[in-house]
C-alpha positions, 0 to 999 in steps of 0.5 A, spaced: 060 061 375 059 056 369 056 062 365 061 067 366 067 062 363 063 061 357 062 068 356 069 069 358 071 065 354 067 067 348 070 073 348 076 071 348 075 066 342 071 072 338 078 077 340 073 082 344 078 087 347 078 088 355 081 093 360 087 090 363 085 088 370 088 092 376 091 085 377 095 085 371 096 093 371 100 090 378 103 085 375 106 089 368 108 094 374 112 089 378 116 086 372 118 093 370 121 094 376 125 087 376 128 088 369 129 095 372 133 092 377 136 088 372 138 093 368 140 098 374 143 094 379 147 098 383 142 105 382 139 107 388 132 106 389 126 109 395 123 103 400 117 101 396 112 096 398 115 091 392 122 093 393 124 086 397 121 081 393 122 085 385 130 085 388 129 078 389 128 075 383 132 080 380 138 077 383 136 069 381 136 072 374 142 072 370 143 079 367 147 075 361 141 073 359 137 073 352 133 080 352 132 086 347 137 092 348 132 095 353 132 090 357 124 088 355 122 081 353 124 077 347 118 076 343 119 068 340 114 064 334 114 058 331 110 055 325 108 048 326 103 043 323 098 039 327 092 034 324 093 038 318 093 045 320 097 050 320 099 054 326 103 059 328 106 059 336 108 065 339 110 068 346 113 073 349 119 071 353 121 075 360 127 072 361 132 067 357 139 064 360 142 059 357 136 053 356 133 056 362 127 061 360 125 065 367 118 067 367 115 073 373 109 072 376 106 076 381 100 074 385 099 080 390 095 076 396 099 070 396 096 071 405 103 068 407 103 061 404 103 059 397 102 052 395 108 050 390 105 047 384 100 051 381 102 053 375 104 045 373 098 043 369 099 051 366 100 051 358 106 057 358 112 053 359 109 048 355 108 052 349 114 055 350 119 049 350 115 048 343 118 055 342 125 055 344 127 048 342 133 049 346 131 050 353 130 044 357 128 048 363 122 053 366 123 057 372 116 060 374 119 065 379 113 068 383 112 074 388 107 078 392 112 084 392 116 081 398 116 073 398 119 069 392 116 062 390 120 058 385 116 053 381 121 049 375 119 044 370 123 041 366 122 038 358 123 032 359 117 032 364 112 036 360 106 033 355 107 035 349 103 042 347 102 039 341 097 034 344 093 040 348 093 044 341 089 037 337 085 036 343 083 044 343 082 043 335 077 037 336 074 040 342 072 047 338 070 042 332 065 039 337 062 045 339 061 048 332 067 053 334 072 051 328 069 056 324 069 062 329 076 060 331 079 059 323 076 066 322 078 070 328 085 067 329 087 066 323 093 070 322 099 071 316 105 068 314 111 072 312 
């Protein structure tokens, strides 16, 4: 299992492009359908096996909130600076209202319960407080296509994601990886 996160994370490190997992496939797919609801709120749609769960979360969303005009995700980024270097945040937002950002997560074998909490150590929310310095609120709302589950944290909770990016730069330092990642990561102002 080690050698497999090693290998994985190599990859990644080294932006090796992988297929889209059946999982993820699911998961853009029921995304779409929340926003398509979102948007169509009144149209009529057939049963379906994620139906419940997308109209769920659909109705905790406020379709007043931030989005393009197609109702697709809004695509934030931010440069900062840290021990020195520059670095340029970016994310990709499902839904923000007000200070509150939303984010859809669906977990398609959720086996009748899920263990509130999961995502608290996750570094999303607290890179996307970096990015919108306006929200103080993240919702995290998680479905298997027919139940909802709702994790949220507020800023004022949350480590900073400053002091993950410098320890992850020390880390790579200390692995001989810096130069991997200043090559592979490196990106252009504008």
């Amino acid at each position: 299992m080690r050698e497999k996160a090693r290998q994985d994370f190599s990859g990644a490190l080294n932006r090796i492009q992988t297929p889209p997992s059946e999982a993820m496939l699911h998961g853009r797919e029921f995304e779409s359908l929340v926003t398509d609801i979102v948007k169509n709120p009144l149209c009529e749609r057939p049963a379906g096996k994620w139906l419940a769960g997308a109209g769920a979360i659909a109705k905790l969303i406020n379709p007043d909130g931030i989005y393009n005009e197609d109702f697709s995700q809004v695509k934030f980024n931010r440069k900062i600076t840290i021990n020195g270097t520059d670095y340029l945040l970016y994310g990709i937002l499902d839904w923000l209202c007000g200070a509150t950002i939303y984010d859809i997560k669906f977990k398609e074998s959720l086996s009748g319960s899920y263990d509130v909490g999961h995502y608290r150590d996750n570094t999303q929310h607290r890179m996307y407080f970096e990015l919108i310095p306006d929200a103080d609120t993240f919702v995290y709302l998680i479905s298997d296509g027919r139940r909802v589950y709702r994790e949220e944290y507020r800023r004022s909770e949350c480590r900073p994601i400053k002091e993950t990016i410098g320890e992850f730069e020390e880390w790579l330092k200390i692995y001989d990886m810096w130069d991997t990642y200043c090559d592979k990561w490196k990106c252009r102002y504008s």
